[in-house]
RODO-2510 file (C-alpha; in nm, 4 decimals, decimal comma):
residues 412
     n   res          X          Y          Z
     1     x    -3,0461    -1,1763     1,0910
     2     x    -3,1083    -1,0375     1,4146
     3     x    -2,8404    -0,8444     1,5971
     4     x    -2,6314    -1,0828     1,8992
     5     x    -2,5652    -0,7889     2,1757
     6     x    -2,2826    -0,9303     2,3806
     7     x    -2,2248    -0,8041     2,7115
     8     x    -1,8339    -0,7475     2,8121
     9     x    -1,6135    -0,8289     2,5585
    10     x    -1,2910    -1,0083     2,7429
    11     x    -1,1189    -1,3135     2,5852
    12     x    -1,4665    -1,5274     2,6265
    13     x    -1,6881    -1,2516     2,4536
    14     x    -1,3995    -1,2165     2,1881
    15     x    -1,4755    -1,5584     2,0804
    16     x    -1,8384    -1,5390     2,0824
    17     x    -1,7785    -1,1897     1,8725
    18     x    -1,5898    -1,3823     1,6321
    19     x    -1,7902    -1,7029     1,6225
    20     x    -2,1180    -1,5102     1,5410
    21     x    -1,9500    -1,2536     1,3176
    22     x    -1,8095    -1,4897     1,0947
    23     x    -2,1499    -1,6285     1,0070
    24     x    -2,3000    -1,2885     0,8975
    25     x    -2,4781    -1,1970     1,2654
    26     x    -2,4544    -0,8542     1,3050
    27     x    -2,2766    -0,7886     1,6598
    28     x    -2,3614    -0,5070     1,9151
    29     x    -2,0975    -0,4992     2,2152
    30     x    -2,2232    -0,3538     2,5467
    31     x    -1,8740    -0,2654     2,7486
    32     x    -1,8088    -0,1765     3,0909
    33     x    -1,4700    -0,1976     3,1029
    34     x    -1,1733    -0,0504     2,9111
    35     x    -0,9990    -0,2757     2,8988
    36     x    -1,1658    -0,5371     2,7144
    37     x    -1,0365    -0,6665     2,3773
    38     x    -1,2930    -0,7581     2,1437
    39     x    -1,4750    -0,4301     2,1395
    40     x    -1,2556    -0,3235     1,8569
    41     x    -1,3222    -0,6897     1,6326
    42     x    -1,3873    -0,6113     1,3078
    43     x    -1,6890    -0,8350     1,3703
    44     x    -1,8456    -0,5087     1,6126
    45     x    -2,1178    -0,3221     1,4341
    46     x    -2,1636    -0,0551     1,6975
    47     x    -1,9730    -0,0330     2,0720
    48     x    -2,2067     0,0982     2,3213
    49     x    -2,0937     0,2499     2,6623
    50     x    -2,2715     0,0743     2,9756
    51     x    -2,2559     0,0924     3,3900
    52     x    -2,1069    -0,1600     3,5219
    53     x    -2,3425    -0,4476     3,6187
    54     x    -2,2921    -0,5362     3,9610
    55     x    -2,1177    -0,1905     4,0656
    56     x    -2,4022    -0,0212     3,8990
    57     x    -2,6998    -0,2689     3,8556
    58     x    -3,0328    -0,0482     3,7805
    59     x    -2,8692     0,1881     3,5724
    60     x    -2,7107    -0,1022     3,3819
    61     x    -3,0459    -0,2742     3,3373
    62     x    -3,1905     0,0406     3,2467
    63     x    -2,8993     0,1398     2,9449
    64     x    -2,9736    -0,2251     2,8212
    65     x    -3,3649    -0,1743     2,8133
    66     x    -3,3151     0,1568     2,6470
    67     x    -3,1069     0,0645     2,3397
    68     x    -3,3667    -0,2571     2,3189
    69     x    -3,5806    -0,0694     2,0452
    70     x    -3,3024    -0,0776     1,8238
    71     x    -3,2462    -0,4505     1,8056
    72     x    -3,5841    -0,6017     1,7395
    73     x    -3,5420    -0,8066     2,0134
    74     x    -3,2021    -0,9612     1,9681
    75     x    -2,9817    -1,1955     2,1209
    76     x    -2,8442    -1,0735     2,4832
    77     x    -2,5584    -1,2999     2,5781
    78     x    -2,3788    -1,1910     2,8805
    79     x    -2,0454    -1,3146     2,8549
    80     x    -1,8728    -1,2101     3,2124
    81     x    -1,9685    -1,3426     3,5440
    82     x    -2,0951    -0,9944     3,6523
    83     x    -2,2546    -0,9419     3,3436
    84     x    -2,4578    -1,2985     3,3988
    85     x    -2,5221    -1,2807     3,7592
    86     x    -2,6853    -0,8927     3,7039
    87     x    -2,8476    -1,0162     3,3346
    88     x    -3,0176    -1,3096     3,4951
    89     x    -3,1052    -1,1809     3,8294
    90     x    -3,3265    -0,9322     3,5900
    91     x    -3,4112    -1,2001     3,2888
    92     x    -3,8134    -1,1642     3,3540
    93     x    -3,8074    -0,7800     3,2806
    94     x    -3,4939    -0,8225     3,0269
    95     x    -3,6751    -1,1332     2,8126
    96     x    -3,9816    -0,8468     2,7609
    97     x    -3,7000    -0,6671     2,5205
    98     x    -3,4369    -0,9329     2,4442
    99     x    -3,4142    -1,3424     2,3724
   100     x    -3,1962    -1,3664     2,6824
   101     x    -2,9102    -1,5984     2,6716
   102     x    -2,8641    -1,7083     3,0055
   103     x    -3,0621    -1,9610     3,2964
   104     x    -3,3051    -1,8156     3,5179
   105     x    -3,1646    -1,6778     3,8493
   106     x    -3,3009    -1,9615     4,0241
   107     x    -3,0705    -2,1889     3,8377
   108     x    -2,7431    -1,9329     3,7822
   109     x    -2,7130    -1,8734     4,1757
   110     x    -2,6695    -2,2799     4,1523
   111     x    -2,3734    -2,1823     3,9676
   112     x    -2,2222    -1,8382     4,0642
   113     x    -2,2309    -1,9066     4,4588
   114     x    -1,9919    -2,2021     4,5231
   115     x    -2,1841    -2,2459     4,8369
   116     x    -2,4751    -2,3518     4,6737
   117     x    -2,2826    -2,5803     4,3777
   118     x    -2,1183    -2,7909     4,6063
   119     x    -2,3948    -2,8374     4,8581
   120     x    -2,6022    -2,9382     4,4956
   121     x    -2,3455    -3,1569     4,3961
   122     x    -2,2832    -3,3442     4,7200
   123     x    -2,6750    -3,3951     4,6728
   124     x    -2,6214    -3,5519     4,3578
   125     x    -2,3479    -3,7641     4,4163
   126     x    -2,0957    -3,6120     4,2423
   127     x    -1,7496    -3,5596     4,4131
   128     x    -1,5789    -3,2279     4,5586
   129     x    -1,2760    -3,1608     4,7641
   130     x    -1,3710    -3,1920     5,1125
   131     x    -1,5539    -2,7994     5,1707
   132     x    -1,6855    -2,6554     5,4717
   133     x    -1,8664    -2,3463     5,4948
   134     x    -1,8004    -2,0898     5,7893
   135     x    -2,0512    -1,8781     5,9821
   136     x    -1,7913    -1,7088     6,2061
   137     x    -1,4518    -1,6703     6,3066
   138     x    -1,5142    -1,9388     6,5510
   139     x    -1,6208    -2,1588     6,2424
   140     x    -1,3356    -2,0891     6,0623
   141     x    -1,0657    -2,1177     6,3303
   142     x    -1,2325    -2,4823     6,4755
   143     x    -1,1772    -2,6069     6,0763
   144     x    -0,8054    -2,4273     6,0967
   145     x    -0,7496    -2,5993     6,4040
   146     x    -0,8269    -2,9947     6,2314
   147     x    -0,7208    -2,8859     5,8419
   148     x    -0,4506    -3,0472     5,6576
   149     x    -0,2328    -2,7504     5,5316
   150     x    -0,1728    -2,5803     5,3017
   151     x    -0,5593    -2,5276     5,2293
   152     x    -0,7738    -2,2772     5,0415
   153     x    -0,9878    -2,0166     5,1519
   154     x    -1,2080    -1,9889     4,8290
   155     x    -1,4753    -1,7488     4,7616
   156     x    -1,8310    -1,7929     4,7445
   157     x    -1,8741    -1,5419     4,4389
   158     x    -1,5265    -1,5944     4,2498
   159     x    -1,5896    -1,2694     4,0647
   160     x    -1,6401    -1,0555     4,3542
   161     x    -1,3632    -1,2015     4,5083
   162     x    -1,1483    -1,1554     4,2039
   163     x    -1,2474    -0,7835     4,1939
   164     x    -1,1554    -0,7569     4,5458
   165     x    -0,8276    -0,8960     4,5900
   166     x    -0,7022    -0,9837     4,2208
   167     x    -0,6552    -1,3374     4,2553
   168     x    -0,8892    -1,6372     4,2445
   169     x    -0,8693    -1,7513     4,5993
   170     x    -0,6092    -1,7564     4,8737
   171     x    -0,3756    -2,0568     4,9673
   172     x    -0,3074    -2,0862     5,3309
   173     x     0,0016    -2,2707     5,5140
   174     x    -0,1172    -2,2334     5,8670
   175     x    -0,4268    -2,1622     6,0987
   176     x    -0,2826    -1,7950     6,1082
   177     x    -0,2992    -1,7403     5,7485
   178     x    -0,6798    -1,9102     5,7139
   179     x    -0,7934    -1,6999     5,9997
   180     x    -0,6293    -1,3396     5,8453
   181     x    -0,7779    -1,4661     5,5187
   182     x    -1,0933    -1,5153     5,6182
   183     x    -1,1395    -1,1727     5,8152
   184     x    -1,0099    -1,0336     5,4902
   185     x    -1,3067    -1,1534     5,2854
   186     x    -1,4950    -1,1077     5,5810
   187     x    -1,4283    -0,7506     5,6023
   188     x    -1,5046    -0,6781     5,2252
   189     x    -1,8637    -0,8459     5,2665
   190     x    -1,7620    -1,1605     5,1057
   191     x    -1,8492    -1,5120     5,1461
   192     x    -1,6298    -1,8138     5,1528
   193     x    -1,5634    -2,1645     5,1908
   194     x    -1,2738    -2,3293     5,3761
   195     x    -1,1595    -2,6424     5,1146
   196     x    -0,9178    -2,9030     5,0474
   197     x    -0,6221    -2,8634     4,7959
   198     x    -0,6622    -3,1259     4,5265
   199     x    -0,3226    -3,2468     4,4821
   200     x    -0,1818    -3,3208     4,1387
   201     x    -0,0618    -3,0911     3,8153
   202     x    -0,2546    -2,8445     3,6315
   203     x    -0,3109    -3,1110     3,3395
   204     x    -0,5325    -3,2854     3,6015
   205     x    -0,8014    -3,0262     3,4943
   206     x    -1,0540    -3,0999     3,2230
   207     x    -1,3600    -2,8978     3,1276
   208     x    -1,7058    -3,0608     3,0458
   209     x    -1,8352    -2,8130     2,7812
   210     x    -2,2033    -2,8470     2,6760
   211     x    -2,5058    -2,7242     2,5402
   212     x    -2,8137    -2,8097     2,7430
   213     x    -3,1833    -2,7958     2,7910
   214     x    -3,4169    -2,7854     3,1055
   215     x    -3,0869    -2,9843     3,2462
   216     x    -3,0568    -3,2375     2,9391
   217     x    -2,7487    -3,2473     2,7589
   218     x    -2,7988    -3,1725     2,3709
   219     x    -2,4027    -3,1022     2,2492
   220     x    -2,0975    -3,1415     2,4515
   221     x    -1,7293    -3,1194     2,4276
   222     x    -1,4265    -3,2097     2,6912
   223     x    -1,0914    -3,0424     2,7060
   224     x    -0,8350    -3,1068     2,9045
   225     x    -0,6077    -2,8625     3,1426
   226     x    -0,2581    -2,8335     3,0447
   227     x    -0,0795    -2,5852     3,1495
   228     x    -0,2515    -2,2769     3,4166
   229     x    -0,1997    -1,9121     3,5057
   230     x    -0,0362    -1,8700     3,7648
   231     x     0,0207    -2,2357     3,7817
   232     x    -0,1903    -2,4828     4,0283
   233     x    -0,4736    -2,3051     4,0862
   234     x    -0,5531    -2,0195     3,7751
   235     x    -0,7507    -2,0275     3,4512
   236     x    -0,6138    -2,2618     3,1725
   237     x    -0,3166    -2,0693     2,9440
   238     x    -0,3038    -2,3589     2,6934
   239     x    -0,5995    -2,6480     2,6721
   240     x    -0,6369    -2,9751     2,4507
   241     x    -0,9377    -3,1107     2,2786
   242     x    -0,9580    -3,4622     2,3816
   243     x    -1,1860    -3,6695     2,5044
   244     x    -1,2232    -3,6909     2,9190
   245     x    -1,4867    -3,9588     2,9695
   246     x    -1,4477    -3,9759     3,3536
   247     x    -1,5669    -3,5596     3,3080
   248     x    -1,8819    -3,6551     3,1400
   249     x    -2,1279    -3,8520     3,3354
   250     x    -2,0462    -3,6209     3,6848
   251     x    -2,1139    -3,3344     3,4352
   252     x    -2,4232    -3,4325     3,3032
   253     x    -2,5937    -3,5368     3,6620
   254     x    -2,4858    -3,1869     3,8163
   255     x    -2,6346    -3,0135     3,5342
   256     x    -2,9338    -3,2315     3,5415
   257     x    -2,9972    -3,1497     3,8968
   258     x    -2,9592    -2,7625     3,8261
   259     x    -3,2292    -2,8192     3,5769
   260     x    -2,9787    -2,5934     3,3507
   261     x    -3,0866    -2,4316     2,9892
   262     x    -2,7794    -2,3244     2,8004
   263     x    -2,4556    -2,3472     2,7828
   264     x    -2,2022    -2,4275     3,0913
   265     x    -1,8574    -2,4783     3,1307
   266     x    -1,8274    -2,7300     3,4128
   267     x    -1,4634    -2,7744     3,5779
   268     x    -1,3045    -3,1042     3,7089
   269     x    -1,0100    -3,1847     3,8755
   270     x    -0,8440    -3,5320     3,8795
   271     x    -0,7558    -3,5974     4,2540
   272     x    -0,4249    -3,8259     4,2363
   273     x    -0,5114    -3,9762     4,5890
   274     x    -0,8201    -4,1797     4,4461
   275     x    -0,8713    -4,0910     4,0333
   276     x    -1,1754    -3,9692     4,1370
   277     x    -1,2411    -3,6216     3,9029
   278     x    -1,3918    -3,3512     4,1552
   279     x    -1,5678    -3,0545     4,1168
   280     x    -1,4064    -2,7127     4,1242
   281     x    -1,6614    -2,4911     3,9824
   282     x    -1,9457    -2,4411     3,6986
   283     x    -1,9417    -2,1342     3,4981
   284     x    -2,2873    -2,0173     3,3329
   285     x    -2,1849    -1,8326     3,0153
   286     x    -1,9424    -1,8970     2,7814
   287     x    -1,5860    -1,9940     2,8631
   288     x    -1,2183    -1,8288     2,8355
   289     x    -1,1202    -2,1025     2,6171
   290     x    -1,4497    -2,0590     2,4074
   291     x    -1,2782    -2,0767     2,0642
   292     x    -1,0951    -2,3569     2,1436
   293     x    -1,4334    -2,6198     2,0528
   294     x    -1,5537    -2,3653     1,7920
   295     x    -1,2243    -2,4422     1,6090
   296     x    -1,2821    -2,7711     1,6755
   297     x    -1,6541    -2,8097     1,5147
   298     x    -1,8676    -2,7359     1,7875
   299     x    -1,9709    -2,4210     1,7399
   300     x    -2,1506    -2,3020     2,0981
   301     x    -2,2486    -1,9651     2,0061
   302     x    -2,3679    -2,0543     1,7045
   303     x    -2,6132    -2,3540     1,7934
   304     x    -2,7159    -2,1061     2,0803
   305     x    -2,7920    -1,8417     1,8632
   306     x    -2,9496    -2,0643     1,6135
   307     x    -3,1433    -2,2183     1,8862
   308     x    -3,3043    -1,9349     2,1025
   309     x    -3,3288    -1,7182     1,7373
   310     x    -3,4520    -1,9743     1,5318
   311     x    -3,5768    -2,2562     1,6840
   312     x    -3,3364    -2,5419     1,5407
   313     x    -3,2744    -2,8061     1,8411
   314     x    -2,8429    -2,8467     1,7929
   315     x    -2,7183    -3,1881     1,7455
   316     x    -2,3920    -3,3340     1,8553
   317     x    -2,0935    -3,2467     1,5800
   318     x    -1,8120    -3,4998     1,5628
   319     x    -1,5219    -3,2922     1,7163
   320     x    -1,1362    -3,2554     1,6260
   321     x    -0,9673    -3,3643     1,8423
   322     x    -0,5975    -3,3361     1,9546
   323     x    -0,6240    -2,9494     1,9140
   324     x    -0,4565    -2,7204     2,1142
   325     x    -0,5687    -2,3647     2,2452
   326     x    -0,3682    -2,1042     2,3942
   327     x    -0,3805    -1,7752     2,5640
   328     x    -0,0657    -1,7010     2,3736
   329     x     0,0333    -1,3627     2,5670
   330     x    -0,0284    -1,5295     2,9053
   331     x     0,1445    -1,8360     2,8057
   332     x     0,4649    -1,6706     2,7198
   333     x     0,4596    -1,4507     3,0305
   334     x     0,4196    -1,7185     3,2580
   335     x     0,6817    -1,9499     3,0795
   336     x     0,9177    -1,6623     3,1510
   337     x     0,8101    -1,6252     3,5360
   338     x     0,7798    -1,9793     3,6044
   339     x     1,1025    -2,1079     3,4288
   340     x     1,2242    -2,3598     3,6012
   341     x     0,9408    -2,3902     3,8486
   342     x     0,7188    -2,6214     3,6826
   343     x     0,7480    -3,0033     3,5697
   344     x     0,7836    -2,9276     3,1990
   345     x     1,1117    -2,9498     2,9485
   346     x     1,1316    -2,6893     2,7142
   347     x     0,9911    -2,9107     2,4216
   348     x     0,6479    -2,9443     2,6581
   349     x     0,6859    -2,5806     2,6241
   350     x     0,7164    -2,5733     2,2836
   351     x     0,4587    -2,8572     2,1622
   352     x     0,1097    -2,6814     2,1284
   353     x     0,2638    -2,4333     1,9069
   354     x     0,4202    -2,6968     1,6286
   355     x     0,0817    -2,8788     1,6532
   356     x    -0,2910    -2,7844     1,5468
   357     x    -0,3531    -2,5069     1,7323
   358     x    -0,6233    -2,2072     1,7545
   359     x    -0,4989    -1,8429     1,9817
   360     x    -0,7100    -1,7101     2,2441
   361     x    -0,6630    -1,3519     2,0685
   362     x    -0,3913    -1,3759     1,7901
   363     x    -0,5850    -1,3735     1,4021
   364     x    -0,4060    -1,2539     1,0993
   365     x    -0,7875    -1,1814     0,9946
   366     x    -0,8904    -0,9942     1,2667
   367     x    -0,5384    -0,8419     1,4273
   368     x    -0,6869    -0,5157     1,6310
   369     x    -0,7702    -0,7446     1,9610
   370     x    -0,4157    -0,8459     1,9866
   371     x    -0,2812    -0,4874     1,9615
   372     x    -0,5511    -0,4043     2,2922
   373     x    -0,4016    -0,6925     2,4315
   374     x    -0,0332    -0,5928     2,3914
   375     x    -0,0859    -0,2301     2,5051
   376     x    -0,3010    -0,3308     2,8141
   377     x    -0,0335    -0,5381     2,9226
   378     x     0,2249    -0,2470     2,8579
   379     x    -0,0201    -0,0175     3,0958
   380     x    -0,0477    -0,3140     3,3577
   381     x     0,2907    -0,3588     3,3361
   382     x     0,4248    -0,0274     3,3890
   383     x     0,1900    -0,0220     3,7155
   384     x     0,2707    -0,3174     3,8463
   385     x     0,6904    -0,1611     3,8034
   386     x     0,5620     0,1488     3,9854
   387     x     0,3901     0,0045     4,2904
   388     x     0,6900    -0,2660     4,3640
   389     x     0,6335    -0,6059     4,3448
   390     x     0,2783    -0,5393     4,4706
   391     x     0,3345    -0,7861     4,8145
   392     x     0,2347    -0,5143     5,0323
   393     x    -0,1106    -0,4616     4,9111
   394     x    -0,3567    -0,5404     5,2144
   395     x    -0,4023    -0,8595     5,1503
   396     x    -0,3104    -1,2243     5,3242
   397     x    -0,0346    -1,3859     5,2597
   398     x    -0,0015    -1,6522     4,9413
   399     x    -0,2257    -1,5126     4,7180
   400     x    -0,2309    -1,6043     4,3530
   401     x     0,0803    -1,4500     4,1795
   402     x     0,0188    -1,0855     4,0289
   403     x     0,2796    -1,0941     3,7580
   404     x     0,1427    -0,8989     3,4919
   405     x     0,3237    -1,0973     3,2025
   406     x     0,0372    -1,4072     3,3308
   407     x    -0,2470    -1,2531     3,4616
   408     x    -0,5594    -1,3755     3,3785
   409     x    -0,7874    -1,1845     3,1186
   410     x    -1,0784    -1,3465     3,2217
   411     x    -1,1818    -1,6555     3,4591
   412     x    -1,2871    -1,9971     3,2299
***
């Protein structure tokens, strides 16, 4: 079979690793960060050492064309944002070495630049939060000065953002808040938008998983948002398999309009003020929660792989459903840090772990990833002890809560 060589190897390459391992594909990983986890999967045949994509771009494109020789052109699935937005910006010289496992720049900037999603989706009638998108301080402040608070200052390129400042966006309670947010991002050379909150609880989420070609969907699966990290506005901790028809049809017509190949992890919120599910973002590689449908019959990497390798068009599995997943380190951290702060008794708490359930990282047959996890969040932890409670980094106010015991591994 030939080799799958995936690119950063976080809690959404981890379940790709695993996915592709487990049916015999031999598994390169291409890290750029230490402090990954599925590097050391007993599904890894070899670890090689790479730049960083964005930080580093032609020297990372050149390390990946270099090793290409030894693969016989195999399967290149970028499974970070960086690693995507870098992989696909450079797909025409990368597909002359590699079947490349991601859309065509012209489609992923669709996707990675927020800008550019919700002007698409707007186009194609499907709902978002009311979004503006400022030129200026003058921009910016004229929005503050009409805005129903608090509001978001959200960034065009979450990754770069994320990178940046170490939270997802900022919330904002006032027009002096928006305004030192936005010369913040301003002054790091990043792009934002100025949006609406969605109100309503983190199980208002849903995701609108599928598998899809020249923007036609050919497998999909929906999972709903149940508890987040931190809570309101960060990546899903624990997620159910159910069906979310409302998710669905908006999914399908955004996607169509990107003209998207592959898979994408579209995100929804429910907005309690009219039921209407609105956009919050489309991710172009595969998701945090990644194992949850594989667990649940719908195997993404493996219909990919099976697809761009050999040819075989996937067809729609029947799905489990009522399934949870859960980041379980995460989880536990922010049940601890948000006791008593969110709407949930202790037996919400406990449910997804007496039901059918599937671990971001935990498996008794493949233990090493958990270890990573446990000492990263020993080194993170101790650092986050030494600087204080970390509220006097240069930053604006209300960002997303650093708390070590819930930080994110990786955006969904």
């Amino acid at each position: 079979m030939r080799p799958a060589i995936v690119v950063s190897a976080f809690t959404p390459g981890l379940a790709v690793i695993r996915s592709l391992g487990a049916r015999g594909v031999p598994v390169v990983v291409m890290q750029y960060d230490d402090r990954d986890v599925g590097h050391v999967s007993k599904h890894v045949r070899e670890l090689i050492r790479v730049p960083h994509p964005e930080q580093e771009e032609a020297c990372f494109v050149d390390r990946v064309i270099s090793q290409a020789p030894r693969f016989g052109r195999g399967l290149l699935v970028p499974a970070s944002d960086a690693a995507v937005a870098s992989i696909s910006r450079h797909k025409d010289l990368l597909e002359q070495h590699y079947i490349v496992a991601c859309a065509d720049w012209s489609v992923t900037r669709l996707a990675i630049e927020k800008e550019r999603t919700y002007a698409l989706a707007e186009e194609a009638g499907v709902a978002v939060p009311k979004t503006i998108v400022p030129r200026s301080m003058d921009d910016a402040e004229r929005y503050g000065r009409t805005a129903l608070y608090p509001c978001l200052v959200k960034p065009s390129q979450g990754h770069l953002f994320y990178a940046r400042f170490g939270t997802k966006m900022f919330e904002v309670a006032d027009l002096d808040q928006l305004l030192r947010s936005y010369r913040a991002a301003s002054e790091a050379g990043l792009d934002v938008v100025l949006q609406e909150i969605v109100p309503g609880p983190d199980s208002n989420g849903a995701n609108y998983n599928s598998y899809s070609w020249e923007g036609e969907p050919l497998v999909e699966f929906t999972a709903q948002k149940v508890r987040g990290s931190p809570p309101r506005f960060g990546s899903p901790r624990v997620a159910l398999s159910t069906d979310v028809p409302g998710v669905v049809e908006p999914g399908r017509r955004l996607l169509r309009a990107m003209g998207f190949s592959g898979f994408a992890c579209t995100e929804f919120k429910r907005d309690e003020r009219d039921g209407v599910w609105k956009l919050m973002e489309v991710n172009g590689r595969h998701n945090l929660s990644g194992s949850l449908a594989v667990h649940c019959g719908v195997d993404f990497p493996w219909l990919q792989y099976r697809h761009l390798v050999d040819g075989i068009v996937p067809s729609q599995p029947a799905p489990r459903r009522n399934v949870y997943w859960i980041d379980e380190l995460r989880d536990i951290g922010c049940d601890v840090a948000y006791l008593g702060r969110e709407p949930f008794r202790a037996r919400d708490y406990v449910k997804p772990y007496l039901s059918p359930h599937v671990f971001a990282i935990t498996d008794v047959r493949d233990p090493k990833p958990f270890l990573i996890r446990c000492w990263n969040l020993l080194v993170r932890a101790s650092a986050f002890v030494r600087r204080g409670t970390g509220r006097n980094a240069p930053q604006p106010p209300r960002a997303a809560d650093e708390d070590p015991s819930c930080v994110s591994a990786g955006r969904e």
